[in-house]
MINU-483750 format. One line per 4 residues: their letters; for each residue x, y, z of C-alpha. Coordinates in Angstrom, 3 decimals, decimal comma. Layout:
N
a	X/Y/Z  ... $
***
This chain:
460
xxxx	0,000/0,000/0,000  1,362/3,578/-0,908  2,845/6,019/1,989  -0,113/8,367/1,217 $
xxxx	-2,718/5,077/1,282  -1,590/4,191/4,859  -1,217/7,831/6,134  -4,945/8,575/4,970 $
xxxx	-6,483/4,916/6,955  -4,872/6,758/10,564  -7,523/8,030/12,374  -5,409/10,673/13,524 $
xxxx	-2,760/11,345/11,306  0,611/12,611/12,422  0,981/16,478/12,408  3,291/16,768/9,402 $
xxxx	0,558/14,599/7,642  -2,183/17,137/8,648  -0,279/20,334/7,394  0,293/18,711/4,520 $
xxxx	-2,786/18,167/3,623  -3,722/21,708/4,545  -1,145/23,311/2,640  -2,673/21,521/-0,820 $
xxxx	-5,992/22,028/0,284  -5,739/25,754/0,227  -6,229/28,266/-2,697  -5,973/31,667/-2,914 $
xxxx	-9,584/32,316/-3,513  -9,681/30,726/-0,157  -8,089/33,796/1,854  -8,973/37,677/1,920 $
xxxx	-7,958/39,407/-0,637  -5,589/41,219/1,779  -3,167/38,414/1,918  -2,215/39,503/-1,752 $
xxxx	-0,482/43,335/-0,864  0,467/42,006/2,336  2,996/39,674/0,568  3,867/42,046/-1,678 $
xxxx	4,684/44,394/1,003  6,611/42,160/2,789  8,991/41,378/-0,384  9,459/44,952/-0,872 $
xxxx	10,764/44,942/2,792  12,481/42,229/1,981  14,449/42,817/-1,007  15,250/46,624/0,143 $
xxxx	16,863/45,309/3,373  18,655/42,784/0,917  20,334/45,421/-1,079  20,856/47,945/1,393 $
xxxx	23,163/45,077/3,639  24,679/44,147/0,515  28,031/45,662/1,675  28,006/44,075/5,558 $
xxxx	30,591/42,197/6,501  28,304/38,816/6,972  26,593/39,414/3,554  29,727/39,705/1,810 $
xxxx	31,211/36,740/3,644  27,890/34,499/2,993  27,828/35,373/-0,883  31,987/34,476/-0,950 $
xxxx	30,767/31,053/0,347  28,139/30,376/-2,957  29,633/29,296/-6,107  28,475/30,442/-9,333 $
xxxx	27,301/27,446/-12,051  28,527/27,230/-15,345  25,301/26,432/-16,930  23,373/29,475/-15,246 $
xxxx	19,995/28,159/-16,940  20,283/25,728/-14,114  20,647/28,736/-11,177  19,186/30,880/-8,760 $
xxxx	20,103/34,290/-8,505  21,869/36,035/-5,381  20,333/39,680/-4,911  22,203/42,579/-6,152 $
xxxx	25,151/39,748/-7,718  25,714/38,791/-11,328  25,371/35,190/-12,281  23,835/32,161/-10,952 $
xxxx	24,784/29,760/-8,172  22,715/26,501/-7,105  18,848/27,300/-5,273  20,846/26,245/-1,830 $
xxxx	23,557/28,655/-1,991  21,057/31,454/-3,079  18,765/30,619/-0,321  21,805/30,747/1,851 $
xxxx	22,711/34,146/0,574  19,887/36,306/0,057  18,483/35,264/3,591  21,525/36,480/4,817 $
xxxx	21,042/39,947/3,441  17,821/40,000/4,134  18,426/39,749/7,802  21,196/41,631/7,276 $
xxxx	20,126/45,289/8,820  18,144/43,319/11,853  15,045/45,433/10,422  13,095/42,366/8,571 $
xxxx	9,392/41,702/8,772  8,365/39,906/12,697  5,583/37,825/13,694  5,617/38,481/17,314 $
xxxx	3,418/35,473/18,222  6,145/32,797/16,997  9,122/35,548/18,417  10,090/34,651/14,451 $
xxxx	11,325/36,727/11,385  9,521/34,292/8,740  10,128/36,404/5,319  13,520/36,218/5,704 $
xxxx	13,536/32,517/5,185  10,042/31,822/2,907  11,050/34,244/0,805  14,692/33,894/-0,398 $
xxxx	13,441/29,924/-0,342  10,448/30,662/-3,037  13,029/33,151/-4,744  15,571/30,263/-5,163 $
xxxx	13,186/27,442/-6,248  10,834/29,355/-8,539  13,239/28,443/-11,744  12,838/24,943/-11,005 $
xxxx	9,327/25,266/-13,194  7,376/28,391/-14,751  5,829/29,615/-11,309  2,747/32,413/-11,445 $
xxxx	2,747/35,639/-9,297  -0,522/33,906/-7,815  1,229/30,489/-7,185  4,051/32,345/-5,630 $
xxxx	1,815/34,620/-3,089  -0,136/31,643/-2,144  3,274/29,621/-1,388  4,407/32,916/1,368 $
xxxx	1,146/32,885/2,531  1,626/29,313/3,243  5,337/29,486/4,314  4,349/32,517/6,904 $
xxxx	1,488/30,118/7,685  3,363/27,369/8,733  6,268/28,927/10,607  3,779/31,059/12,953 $
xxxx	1,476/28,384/13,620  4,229/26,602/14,874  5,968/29,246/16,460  3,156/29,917/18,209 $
xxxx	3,326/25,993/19,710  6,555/25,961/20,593  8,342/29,342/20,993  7,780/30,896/24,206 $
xxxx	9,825/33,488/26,678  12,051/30,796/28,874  12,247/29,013/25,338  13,560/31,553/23,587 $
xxxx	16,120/32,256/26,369  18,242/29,653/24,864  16,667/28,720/21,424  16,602/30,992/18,246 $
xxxx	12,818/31,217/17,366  13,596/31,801/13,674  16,227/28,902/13,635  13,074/26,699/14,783 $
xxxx	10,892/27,647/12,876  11,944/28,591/9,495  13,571/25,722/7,972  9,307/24,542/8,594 $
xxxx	8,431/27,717/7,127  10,329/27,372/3,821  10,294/23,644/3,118  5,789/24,670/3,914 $
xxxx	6,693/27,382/1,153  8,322/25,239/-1,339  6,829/22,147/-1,671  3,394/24,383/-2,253 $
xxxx	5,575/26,227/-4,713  6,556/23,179/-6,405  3,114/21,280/-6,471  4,728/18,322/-4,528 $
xxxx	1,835/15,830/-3,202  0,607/15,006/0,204  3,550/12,322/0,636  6,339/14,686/-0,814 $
xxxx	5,228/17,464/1,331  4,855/15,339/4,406  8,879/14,338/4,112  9,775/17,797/3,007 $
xxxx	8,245/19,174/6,536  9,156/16,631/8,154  13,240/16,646/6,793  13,063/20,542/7,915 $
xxxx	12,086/19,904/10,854  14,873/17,668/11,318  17,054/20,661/10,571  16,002/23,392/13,418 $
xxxx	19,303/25,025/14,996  20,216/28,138/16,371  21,325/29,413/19,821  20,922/32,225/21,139 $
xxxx	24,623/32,853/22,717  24,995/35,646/20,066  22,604/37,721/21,743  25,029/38,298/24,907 $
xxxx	28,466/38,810/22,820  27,064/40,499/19,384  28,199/37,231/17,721  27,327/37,100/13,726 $
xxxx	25,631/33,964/14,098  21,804/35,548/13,996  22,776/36,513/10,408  23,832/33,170/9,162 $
xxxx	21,672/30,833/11,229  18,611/32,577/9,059  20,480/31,724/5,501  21,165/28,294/7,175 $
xxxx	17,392/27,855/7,616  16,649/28,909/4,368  19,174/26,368/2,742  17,622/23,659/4,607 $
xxxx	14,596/24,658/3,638  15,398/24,634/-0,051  17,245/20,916/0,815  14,175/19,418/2,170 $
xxxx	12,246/20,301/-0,758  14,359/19,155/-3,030  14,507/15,908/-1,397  11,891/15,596/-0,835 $
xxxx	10,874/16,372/-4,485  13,761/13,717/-5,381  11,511/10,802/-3,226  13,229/10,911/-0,306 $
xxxx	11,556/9,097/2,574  11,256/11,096/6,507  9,537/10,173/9,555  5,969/11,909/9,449 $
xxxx	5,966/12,054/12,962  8,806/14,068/12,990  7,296/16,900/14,553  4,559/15,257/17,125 $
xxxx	6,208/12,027/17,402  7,614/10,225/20,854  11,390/11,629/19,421  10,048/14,961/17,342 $
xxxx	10,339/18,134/17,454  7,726/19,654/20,080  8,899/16,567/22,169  12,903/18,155/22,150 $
xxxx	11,579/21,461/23,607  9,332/19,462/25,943  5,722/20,671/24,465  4,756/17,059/22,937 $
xxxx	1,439/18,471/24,642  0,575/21,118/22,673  1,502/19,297/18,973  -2,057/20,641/17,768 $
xxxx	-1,494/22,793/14,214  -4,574/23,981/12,569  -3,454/25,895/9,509  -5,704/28,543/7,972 $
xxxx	-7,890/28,305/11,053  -8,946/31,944/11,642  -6,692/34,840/9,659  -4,097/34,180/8,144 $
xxxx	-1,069/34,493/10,016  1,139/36,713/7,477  -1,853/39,384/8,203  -0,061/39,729/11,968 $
xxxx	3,199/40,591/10,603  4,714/44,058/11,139  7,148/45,910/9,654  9,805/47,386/11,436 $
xxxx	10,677/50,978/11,681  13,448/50,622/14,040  16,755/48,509/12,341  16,886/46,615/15,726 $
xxxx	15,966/43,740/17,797  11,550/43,537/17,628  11,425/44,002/21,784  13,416/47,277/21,575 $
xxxx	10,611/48,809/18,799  7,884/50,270/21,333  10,000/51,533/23,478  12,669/53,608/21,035 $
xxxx	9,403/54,515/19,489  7,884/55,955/22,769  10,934/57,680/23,439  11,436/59,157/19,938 $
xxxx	8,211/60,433/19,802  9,049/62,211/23,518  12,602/63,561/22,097  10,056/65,976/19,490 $
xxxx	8,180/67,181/22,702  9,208/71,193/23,136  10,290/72,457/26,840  13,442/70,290/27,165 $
xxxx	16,784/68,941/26,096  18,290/65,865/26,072  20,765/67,354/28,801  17,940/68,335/31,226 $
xxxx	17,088/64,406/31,137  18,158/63,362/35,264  16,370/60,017/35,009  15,147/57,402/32,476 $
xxxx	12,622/54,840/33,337  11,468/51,805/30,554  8,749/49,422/31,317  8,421/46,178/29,009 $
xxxx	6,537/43,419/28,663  8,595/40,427/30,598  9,017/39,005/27,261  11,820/41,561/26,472 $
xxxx	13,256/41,738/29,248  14,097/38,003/29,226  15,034/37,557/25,615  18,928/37,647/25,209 $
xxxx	20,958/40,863/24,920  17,824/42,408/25,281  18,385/43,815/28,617  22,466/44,549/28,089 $
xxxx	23,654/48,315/29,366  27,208/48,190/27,687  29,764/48,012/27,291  28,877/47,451/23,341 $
xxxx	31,713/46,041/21,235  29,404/45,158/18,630  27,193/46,632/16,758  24,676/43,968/17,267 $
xxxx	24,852/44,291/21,071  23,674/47,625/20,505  20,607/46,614/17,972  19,606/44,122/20,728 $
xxxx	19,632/46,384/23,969  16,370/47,960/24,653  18,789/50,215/26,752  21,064/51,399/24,095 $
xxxx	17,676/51,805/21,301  16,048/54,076/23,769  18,851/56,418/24,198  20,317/56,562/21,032 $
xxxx	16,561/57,733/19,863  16,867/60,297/22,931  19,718/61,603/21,436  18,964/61,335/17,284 $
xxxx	15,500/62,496/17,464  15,650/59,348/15,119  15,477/55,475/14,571  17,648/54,965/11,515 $
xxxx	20,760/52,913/11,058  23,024/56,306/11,744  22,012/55,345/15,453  24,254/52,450/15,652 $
xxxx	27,107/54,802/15,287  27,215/55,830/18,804  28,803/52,627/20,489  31,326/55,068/22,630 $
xxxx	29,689/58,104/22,839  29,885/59,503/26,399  26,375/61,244/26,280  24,788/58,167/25,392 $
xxxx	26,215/56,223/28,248  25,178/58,762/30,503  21,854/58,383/29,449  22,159/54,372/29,652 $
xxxx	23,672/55,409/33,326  20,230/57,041/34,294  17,728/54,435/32,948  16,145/51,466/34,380 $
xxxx	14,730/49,049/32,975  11,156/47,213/34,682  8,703/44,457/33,906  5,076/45,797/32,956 $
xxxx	2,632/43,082/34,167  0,125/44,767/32,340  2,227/44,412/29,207  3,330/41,063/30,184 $
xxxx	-0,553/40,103/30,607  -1,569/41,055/26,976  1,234/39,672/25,332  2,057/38,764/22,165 $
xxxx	-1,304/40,143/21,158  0,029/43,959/21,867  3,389/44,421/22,607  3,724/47,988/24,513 $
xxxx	6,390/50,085/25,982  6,862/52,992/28,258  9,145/55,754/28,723  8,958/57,996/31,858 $
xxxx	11,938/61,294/31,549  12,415/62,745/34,733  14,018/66,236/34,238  16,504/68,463/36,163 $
xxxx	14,027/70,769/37,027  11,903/68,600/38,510  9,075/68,314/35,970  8,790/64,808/33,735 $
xxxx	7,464/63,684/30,511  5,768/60,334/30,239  4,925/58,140/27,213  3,289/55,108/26,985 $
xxxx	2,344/52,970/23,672  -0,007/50,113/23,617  1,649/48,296/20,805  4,461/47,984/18,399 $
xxxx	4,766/50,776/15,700  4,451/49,514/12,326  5,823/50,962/9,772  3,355/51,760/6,689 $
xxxx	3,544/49,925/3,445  4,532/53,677/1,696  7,561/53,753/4,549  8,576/50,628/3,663 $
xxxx	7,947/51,078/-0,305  9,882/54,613/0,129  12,829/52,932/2,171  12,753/49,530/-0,423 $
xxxx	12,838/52,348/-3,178  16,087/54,511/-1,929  18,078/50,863/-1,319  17,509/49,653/-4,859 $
xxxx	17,955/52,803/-6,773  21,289/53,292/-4,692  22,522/49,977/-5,592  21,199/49,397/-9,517 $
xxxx	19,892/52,861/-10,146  16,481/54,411/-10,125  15,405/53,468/-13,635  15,929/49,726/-12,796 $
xxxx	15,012/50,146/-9,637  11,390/51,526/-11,001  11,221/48,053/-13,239  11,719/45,919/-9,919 $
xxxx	9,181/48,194/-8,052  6,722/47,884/-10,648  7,353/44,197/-10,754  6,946/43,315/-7,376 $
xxxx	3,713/45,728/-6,962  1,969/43,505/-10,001  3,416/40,344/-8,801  0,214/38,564/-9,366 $
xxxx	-0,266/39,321/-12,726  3,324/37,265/-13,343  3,383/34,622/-15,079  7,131/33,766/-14,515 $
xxxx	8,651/34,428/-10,987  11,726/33,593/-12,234  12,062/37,029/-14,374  11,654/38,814/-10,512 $
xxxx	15,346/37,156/-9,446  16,859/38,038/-12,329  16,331/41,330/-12,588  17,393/41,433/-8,276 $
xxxx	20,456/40,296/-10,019  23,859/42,156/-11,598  23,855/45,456/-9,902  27,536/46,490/-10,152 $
***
């Protein structure tokens, strides 16, 4: 009897079995309409954070690791490179980038950064086969799907204390992605979740030194994605009880119990993704907001500041390098510290990646000197539904200035066309630049993805 014959006589079919089944089942007729711009959003977000990291020290190292193919028909393309190196290497790569400025799309239920793995994993295996705009928006949806919903499962705050969310859950995020991408059937998919699975990594040890890992442990996720698939794809045989099973994956991280995935049950789960305006870590984003919008208040300066005083939901104050006052050797230590976001926005009037500039400056350490960070219960209670922040300034002549935000600041979809916009035209020029725009805003009238990568390709 056939794998898929057995699977479908369980009465209750392992959970790799289930989301595979969901992930075929599902259309795009099937969602709101709303799921269309919000993928195209996040790709523009994408794809400008891509090219304006191109020039990072762990980009540049990541794309010297790829190797470019003779026969390029063969290839996937590496954003903002000439040429074409295997779908693995490109995955590798452009995730990389993508993550590259620590200002990429966050689901905050899953503590995950999904686009930077479903993406550069659709973007590697759409020339594989003539892929649609349509087929390639329904595949993210399903990717961003798949990673959240099990994010959701699994992640949590003492979790995530020692586990990179995105490491866990986007290799299941991009193989979700890819086999939908590639039409592979219920068995295919089942091993192509099921090898990803077998592929989560990441610590979070980075977080207290500024290590580079973050950076590469998303383009590992997105290779592994892109490996699963293909093996997947190739008739490769995996445990569908990889994630539920006795040995799987929610039983590792001790939460066998709550190995219950409904996919498309409710909204879709790309519709909770923000955007980033801050190019740091998602728990430092209310806050800096809170106190940038405080630093445009009139009646004070930032030298009359005497006291600082952050509340946060417990969440981000247990998450690593979160709570870090200096010193900063790193730049990353800096992007993590809800400390070192809040005063630097003090100081800037700003939340841009000048900010990160400061790592020794004596008047931002003073201000780091006068802060204190707290636990907001009230916060803490609501969530990952609303993720707030305080600031409370108290000032040298005794008055204060108080700011409190309910949720995370999103930035728009024109912010993040009008920041994608000024990264591509620096690195290609604005003419080409307006082709990829244009490209990306009618991505579902495509009828070949694979035109998208190349033109992301060759700028000099």
């Amino acid at each position: 009897m056939p794998l898929s014959d057995r699977i479908s006589a369980l009465d209750a079919p392992p959970l790799a079995v289930a989301m595979a089944r969901a992930l075929r089942a599902v259309t795009l007729e099937d969602l709101p309409v709303a799921v269309i711009d919000k993928v195209k959003i996040c790709l523009f977000d994408f794809v400008g954070c891509a090219f304006e990291s191109h020039a990072l020290p762990w980009s540049r190292q990541a794309r010297a690791l790829t190797e470019r193919l003779a026969d390029e028909a063969l290839g996937a393309s590496i954003i903002g490179t000439p040429g074409r190196v295997s779908a693995a290497d490109a995955a590798f790569a452009n995730a990389v980038m993508g993550h590259g400025l620590v200002r990429e799309d966050m689901h905050s239920g899953s503590i995950s950064h999904l686009g930077i793995v479903v993406l550069p994993t659709l973007l590697a295996l759409a020339p594989r086969r003539r892929v649609s705009g349509r087929e390639f928006i329904l595949a993210a949806v399903a990717g961003y799907e798949a990673g959240a919903k099990l994010g959701r499962a699994v992640m949590d705050a003492e979790v995530a204390k020692i586990h990179r969310p995105t490491g866990v859950t986007g290799p299941t995020a991009g193989a979700a992605a890819g086999a939908r991408l590639l039409g592979l059937d219920e068995g295919e998919t089942t091993t192509a979740l099921a090898l990803a699975a077998n592929t989560t990594l990441g610590l979070n040890q980075w977080a207290h030194t500024g290590g580079s890992e973050m950076f590469f442990q998303a383009g590992i996720a997105a290779r592994n994605a892109v490996l699963a698939v293909r093996l997947a794809e190739s008739g490769a045989f995996a445990s569908p009880s990889a994630l539920d099973g006795k040995a799987g994956l929610f039983a590792a991280f001790g939460k066998r119990a709550t190995a219950r995935i409904a996919l498309f049950a409710g909204a879709p789960e790309i519709l909770a993704v923000y955007h980033k305006p801050v190019p740091a870590c998602n728990f430092a984003q209310t806050a800096s907001q809170a106190a940038l919008r405080l630093s445009h208040e009139a009646g004070f300066a930032v030298d009359d500041i005497e006291t600082i005083a952050v509340r946060v939901p417990r969440a981000g104050m247990l998450y690593p390098g979160c709570n870090h006052r200096g010193p900063f050797a790193h730049v990353l230590q800096a992007k993590m510290s809800i400390q070192y976001n809040v005063a630097a926005a003090l100081l800037e009037r700003g939340v841009t990646e000048h900010n990160f500039a400061l790592l020794e400056d004596p008047r931002l350490h003073r201000l780091i000197a006068a802060m204190t960070l707290e636990v907001d219960d009230a916060m803490s209670r609501v969530y990952p539904g609303l993720q707030g922040g305080e600031v409370a300034l108290g000032l040298r002549d005794g008055s204060s200035r108080r700011l409190r935000l309910d949720d995370v600041v999103n930035a728009t979809p024109d912010e993040v066309r009008a920041r994608f916009r000024g990264a591509v035209a620096a690195a290609i020029g604005a003419p080409r630049a307006e082709v990829v725009e244009n490209t990306i805003a009618h991505l579902e009238d495509s009828d070949d993805v694979a035109q998208l990568g190349a033109l992301l390709a060759g700028a000099s």
